[in-house]
mmCIF file as gemmi writes it, N, C-alpha and C atoms, coordinates in Angstrom:
data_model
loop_
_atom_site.group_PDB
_atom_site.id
_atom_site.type_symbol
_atom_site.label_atom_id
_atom_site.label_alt_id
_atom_site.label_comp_id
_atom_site.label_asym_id
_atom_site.label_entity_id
_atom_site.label_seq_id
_atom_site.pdbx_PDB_ins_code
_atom_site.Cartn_x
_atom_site.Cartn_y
_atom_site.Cartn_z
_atom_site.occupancy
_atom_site.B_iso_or_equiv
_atom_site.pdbx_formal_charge
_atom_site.auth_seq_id
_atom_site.auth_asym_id
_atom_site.pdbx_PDB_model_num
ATOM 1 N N . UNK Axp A 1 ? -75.865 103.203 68.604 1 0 ? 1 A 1
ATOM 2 C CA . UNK Axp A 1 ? -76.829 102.186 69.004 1 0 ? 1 A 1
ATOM 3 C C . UNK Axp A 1 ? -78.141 102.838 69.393 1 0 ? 1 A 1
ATOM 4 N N . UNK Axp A 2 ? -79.472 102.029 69.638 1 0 ? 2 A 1
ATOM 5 C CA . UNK Axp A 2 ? -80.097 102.664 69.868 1 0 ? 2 A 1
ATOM 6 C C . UNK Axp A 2 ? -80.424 102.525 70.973 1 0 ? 2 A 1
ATOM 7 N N . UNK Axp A 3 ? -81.803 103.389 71.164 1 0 ? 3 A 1
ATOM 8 C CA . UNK Axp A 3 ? -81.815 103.593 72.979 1 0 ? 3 A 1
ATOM 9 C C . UNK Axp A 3 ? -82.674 102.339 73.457 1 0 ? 3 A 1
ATOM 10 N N . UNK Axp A 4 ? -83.578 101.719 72.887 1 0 ? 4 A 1
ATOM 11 C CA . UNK Axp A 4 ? -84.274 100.372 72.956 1 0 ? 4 A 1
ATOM 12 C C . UNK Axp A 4 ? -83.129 99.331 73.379 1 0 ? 4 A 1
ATOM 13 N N . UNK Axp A 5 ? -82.238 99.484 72.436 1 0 ? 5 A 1
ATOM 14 C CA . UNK Axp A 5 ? -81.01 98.714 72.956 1 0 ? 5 A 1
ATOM 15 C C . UNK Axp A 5 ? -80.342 98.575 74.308 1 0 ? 5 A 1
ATOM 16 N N . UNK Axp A 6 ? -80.02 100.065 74.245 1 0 ? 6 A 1
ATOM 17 C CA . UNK Axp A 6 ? -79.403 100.729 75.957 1 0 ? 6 A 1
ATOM 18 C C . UNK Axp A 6 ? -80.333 100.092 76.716 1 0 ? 6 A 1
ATOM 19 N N . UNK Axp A 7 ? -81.818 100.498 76.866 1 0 ? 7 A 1
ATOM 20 C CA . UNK Axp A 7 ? -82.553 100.143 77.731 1 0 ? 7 A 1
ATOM 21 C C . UNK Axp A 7 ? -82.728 98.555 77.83 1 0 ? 7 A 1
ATOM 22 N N . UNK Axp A 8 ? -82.321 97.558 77.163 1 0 ? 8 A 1
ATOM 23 C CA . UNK Axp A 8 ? -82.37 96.357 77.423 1 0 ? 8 A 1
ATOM 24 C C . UNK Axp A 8 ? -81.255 96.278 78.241 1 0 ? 8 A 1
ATOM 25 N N . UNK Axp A 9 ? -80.275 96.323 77.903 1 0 ? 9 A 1
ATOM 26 C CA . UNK Axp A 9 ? -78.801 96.298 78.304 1 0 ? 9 A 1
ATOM 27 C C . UNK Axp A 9 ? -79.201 96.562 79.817 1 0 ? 9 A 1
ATOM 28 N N . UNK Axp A 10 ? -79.561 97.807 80.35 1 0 ? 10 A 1
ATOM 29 C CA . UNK Axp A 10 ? -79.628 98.342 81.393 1 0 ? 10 A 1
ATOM 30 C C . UNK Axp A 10 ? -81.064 97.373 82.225 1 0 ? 10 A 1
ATOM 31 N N . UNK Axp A 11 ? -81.591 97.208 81.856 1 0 ? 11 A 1
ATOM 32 C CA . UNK Axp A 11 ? -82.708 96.57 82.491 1 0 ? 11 A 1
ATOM 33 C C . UNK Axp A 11 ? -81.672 95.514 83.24 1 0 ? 11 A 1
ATOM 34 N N . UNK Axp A 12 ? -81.272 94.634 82.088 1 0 ? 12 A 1
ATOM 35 C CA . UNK Axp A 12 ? -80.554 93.136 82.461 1 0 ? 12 A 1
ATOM 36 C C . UNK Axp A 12 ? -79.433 93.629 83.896 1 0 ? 12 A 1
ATOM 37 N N . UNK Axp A 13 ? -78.521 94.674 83.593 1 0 ? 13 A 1
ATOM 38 C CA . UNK Axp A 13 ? -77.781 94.887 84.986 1 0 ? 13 A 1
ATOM 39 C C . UNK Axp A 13 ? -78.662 95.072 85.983 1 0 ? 13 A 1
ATOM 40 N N . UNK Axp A 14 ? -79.528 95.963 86.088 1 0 ? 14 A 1
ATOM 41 C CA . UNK Axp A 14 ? -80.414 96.305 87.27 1 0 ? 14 A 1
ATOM 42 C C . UNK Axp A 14 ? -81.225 94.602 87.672 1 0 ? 14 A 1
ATOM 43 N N . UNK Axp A 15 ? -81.528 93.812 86.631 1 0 ? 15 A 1
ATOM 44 C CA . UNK Axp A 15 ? -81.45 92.26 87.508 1 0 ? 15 A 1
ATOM 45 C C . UNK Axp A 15 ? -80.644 91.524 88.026 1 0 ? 15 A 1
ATOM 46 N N . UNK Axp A 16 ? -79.099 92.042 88.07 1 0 ? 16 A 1
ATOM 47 C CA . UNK Axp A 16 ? -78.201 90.806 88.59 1 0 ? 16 A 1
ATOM 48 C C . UNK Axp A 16 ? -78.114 90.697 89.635 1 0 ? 16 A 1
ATOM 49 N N . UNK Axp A 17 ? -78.319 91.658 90.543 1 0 ? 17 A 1
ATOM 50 C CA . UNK Axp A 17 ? -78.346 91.396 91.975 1 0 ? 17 A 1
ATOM 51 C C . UNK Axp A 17 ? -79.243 90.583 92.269 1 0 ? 17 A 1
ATOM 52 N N . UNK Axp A 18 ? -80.591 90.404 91.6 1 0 ? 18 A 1
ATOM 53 C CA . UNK Axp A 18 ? -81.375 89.71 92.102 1 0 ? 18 A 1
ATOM 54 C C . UNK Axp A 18 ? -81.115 88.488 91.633 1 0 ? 18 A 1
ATOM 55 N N . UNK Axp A 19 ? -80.388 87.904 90.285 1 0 ? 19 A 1
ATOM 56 C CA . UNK Axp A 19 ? -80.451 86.864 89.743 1 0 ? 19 A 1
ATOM 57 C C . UNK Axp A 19 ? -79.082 86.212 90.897 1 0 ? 19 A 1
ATOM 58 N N . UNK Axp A 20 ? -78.122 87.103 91.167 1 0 ? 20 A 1
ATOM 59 C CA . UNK Axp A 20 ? -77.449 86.251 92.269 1 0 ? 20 A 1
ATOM 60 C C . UNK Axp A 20 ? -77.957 85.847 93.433 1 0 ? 20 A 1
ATOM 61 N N . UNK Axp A 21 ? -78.933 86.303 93.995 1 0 ? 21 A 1
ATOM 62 C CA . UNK Axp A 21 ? -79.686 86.12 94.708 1 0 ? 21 A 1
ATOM 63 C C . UNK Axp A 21 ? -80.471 84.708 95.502 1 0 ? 21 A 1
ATOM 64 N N . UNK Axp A 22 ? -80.959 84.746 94.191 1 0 ? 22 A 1
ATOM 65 C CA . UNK Axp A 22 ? -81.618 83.677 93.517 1 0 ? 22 A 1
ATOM 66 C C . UNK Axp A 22 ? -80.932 82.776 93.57 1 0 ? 22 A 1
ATOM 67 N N . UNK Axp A 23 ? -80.296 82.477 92.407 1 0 ? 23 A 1
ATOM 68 C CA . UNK Axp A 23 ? -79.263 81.296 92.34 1 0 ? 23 A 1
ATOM 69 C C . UNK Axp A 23 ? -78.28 81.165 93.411 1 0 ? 23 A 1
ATOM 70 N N . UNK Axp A 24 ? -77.679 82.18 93.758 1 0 ? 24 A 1
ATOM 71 C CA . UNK Axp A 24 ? -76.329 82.308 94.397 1 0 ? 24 A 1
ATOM 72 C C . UNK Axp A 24 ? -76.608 81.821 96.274 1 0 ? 24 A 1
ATOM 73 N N . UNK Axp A 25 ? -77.807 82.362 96.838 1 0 ? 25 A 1
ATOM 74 C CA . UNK Axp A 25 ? -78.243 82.381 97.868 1 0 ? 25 A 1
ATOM 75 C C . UNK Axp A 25 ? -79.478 81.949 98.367 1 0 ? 25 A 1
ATOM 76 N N . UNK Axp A 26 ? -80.351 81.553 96.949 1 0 ? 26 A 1
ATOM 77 C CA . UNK Axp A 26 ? -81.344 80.676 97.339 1 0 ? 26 A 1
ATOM 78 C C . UNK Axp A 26 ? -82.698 81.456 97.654 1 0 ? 26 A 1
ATOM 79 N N . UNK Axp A 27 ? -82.548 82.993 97.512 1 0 ? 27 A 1
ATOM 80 C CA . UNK Axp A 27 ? -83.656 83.424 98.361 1 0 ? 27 A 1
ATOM 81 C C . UNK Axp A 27 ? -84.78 83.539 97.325 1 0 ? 27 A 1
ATOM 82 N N . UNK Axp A 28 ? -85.837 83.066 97.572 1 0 ? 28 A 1
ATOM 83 C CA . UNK Axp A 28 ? -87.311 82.612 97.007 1 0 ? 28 A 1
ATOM 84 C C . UNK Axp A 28 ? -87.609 84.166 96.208 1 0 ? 28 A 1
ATOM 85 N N . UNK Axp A 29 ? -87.826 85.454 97.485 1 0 ? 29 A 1
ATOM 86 C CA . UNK Axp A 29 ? -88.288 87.006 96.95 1 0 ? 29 A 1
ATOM 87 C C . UNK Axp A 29 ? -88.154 87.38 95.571 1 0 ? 29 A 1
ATOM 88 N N . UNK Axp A 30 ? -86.254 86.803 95.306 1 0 ? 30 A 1
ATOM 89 C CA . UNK Axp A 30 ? -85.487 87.412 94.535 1 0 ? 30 A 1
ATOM 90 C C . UNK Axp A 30 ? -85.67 86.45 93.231 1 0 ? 30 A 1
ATOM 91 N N . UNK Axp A 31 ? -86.283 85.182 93.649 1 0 ? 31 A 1
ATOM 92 C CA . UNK Axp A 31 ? -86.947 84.683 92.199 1 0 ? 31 A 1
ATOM 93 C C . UNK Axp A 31 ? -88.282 84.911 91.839 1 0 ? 31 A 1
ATOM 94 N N . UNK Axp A 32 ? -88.746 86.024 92.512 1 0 ? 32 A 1
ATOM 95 C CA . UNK Axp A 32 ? -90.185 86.751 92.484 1 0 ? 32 A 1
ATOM 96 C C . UNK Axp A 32 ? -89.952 87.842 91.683 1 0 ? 32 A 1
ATOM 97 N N . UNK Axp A 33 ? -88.702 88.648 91.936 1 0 ? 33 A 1
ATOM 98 C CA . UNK Axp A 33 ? -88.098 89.608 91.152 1 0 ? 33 A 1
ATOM 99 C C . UNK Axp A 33 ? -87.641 89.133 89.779 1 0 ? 33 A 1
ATOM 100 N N . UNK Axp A 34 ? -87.2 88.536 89.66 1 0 ? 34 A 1
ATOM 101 C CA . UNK Axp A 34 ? -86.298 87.965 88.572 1 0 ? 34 A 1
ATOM 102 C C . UNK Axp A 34 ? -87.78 87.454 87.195 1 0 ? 34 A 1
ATOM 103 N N . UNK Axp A 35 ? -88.533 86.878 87.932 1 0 ? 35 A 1
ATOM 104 C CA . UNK Axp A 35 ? -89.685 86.949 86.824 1 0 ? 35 A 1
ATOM 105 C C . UNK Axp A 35 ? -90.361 88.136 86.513 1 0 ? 35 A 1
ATOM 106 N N . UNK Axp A 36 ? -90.721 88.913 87.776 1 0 ? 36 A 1
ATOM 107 C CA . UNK Axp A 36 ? -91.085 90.577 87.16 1 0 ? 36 A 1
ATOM 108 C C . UNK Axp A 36 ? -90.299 90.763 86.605 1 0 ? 36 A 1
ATOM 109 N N . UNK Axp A 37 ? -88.997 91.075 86.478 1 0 ? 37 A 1
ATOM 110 C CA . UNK Axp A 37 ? -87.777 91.43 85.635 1 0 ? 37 A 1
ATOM 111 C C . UNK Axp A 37 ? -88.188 91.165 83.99 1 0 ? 37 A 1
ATOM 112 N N . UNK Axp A 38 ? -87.934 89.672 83.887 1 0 ? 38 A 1
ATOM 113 C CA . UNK Axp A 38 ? -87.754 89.329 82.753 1 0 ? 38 A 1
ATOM 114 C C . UNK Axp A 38 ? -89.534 88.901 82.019 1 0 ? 38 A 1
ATOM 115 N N . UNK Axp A 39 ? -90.41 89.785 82.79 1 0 ? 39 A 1
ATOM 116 C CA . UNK Axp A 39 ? -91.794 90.228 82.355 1 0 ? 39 A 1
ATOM 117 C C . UNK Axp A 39 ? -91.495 91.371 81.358 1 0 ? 39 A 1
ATOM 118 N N . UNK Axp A 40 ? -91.272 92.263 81.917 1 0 ? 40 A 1
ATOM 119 C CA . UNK Axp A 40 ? -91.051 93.729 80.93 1 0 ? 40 A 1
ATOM 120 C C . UNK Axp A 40 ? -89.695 93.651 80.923 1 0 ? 40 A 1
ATOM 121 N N . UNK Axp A 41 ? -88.905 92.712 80.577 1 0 ? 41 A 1
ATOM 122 C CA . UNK Axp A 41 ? -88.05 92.532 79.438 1 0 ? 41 A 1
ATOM 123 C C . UNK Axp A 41 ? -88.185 91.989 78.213 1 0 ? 41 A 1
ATOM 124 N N . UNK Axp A 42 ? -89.032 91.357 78.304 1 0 ? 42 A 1
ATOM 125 C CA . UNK Axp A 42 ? -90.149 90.898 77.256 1 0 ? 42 A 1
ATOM 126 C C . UNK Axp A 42 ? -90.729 91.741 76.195 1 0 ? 42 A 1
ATOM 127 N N . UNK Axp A 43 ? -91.198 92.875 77.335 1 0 ? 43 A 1
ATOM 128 C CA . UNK Axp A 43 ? -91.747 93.959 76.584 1 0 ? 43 A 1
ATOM 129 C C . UNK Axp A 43 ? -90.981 95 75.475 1 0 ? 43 A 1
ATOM 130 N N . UNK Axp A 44 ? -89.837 95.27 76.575 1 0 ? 44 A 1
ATOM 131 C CA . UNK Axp A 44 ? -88.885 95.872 76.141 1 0 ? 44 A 1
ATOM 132 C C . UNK Axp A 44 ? -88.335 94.899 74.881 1 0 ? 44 A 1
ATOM 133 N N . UNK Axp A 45 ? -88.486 93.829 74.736 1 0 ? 45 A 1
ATOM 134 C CA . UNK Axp A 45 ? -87.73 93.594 73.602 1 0 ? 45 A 1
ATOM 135 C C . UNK Axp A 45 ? -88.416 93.383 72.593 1 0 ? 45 A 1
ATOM 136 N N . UNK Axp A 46 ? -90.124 93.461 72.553 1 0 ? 46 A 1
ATOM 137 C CA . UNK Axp A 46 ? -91.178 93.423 71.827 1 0 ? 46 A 1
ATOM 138 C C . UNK Axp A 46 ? -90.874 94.762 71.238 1 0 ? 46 A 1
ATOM 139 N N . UNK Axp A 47 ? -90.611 95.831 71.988 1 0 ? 47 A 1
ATOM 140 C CA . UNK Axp A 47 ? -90.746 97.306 71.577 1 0 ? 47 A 1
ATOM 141 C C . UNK Axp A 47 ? -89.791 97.162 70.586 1 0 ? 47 A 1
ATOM 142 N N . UNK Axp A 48 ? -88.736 96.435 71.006 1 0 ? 48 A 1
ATOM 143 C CA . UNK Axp A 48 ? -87.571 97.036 69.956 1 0 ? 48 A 1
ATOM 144 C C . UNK Axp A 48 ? -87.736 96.217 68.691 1 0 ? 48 A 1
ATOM 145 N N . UNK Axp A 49 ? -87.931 95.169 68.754 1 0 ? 49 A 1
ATOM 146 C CA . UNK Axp A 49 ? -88.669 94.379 67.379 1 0 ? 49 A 1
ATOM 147 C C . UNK Axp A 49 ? -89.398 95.094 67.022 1 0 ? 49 A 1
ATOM 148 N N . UNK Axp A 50 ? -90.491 95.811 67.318 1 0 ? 50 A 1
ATOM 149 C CA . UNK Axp A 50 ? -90.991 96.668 66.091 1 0 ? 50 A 1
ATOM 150 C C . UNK Axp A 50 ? -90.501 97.898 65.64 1 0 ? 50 A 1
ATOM 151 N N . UNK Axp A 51 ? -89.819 98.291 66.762 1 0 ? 51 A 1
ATOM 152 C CA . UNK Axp A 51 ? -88.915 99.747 66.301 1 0 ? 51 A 1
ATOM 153 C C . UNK Axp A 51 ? -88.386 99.069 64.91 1 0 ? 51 A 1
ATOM 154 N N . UNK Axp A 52 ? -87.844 97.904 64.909 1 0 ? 52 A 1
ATOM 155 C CA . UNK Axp A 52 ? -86.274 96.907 63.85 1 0 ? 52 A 1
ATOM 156 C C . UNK Axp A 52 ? -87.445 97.168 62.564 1 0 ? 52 A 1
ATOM 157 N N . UNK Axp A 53 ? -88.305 96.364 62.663 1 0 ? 53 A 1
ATOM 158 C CA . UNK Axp A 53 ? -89.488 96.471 61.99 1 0 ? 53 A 1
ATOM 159 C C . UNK Axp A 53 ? -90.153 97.56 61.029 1 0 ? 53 A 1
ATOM 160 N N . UNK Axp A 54 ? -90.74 98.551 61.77 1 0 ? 54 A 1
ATOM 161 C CA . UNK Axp A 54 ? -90.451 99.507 61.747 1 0 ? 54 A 1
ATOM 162 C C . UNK Axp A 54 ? -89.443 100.689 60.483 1 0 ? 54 A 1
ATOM 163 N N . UNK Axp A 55 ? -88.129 100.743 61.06 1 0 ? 55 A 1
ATOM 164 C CA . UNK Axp A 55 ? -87.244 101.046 60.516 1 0 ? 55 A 1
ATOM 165 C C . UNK Axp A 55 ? -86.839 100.726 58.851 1 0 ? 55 A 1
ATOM 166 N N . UNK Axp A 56 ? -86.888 98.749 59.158 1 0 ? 56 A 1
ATOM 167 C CA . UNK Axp A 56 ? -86.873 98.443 57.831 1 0 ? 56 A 1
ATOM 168 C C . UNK Axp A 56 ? -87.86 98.82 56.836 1 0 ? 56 A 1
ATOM 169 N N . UNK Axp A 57 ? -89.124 98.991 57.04 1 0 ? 57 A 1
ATOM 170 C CA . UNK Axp A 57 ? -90.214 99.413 56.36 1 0 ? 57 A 1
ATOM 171 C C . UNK Axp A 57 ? -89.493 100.563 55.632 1 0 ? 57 A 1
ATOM 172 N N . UNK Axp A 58 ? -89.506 101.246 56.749 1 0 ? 58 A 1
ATOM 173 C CA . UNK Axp A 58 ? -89.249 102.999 56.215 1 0 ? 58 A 1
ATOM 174 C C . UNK Axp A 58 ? -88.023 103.012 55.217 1 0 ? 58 A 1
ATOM 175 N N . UNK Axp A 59 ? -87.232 101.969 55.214 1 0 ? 59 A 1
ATOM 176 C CA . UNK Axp A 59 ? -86.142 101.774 54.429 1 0 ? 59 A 1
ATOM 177 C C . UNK Axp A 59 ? -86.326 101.485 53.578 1 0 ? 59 A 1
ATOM 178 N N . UNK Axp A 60 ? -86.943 100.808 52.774 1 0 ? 60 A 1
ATOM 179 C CA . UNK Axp A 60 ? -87.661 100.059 51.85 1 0 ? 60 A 1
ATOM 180 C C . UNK Axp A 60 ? -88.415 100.9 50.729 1 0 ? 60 A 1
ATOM 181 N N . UNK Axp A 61 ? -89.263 101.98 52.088 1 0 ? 61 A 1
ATOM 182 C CA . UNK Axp A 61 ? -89.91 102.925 50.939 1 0 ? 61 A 1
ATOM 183 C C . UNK Axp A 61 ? -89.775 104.213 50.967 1 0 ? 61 A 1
């Protein structure tokens, strides 16, 4: 797999504490976190779309 991958994967665990948080306990902070979170998860998954992108090109030619 690749590491764009890993690093999504890993992003998403490093939010669950906060997403229980959130939901689980109500606390406001942790839905302050949870949108930074899934800000540059965004990114991170922009990156890897063009890595995909990318790749296929190079495959092609």
């Amino acid at each position: 797999m690749s590491q764009s991958y890993q690093d999504l994967l890993s992003h998403l665990k490093e939010m669950e504490a906060d997403i229980q948080k959130f939901y689980d306990k109500g606390q406001a902070a942790a839905g302050t976190r949870i949108r930074k979170g899934l800000s540059e998860l965004k990114k991170k998954a922009q990156d890897m779309r063009n890595e995909v992108q990318d790749l296929k090109v190079e495959r092609k030619g």
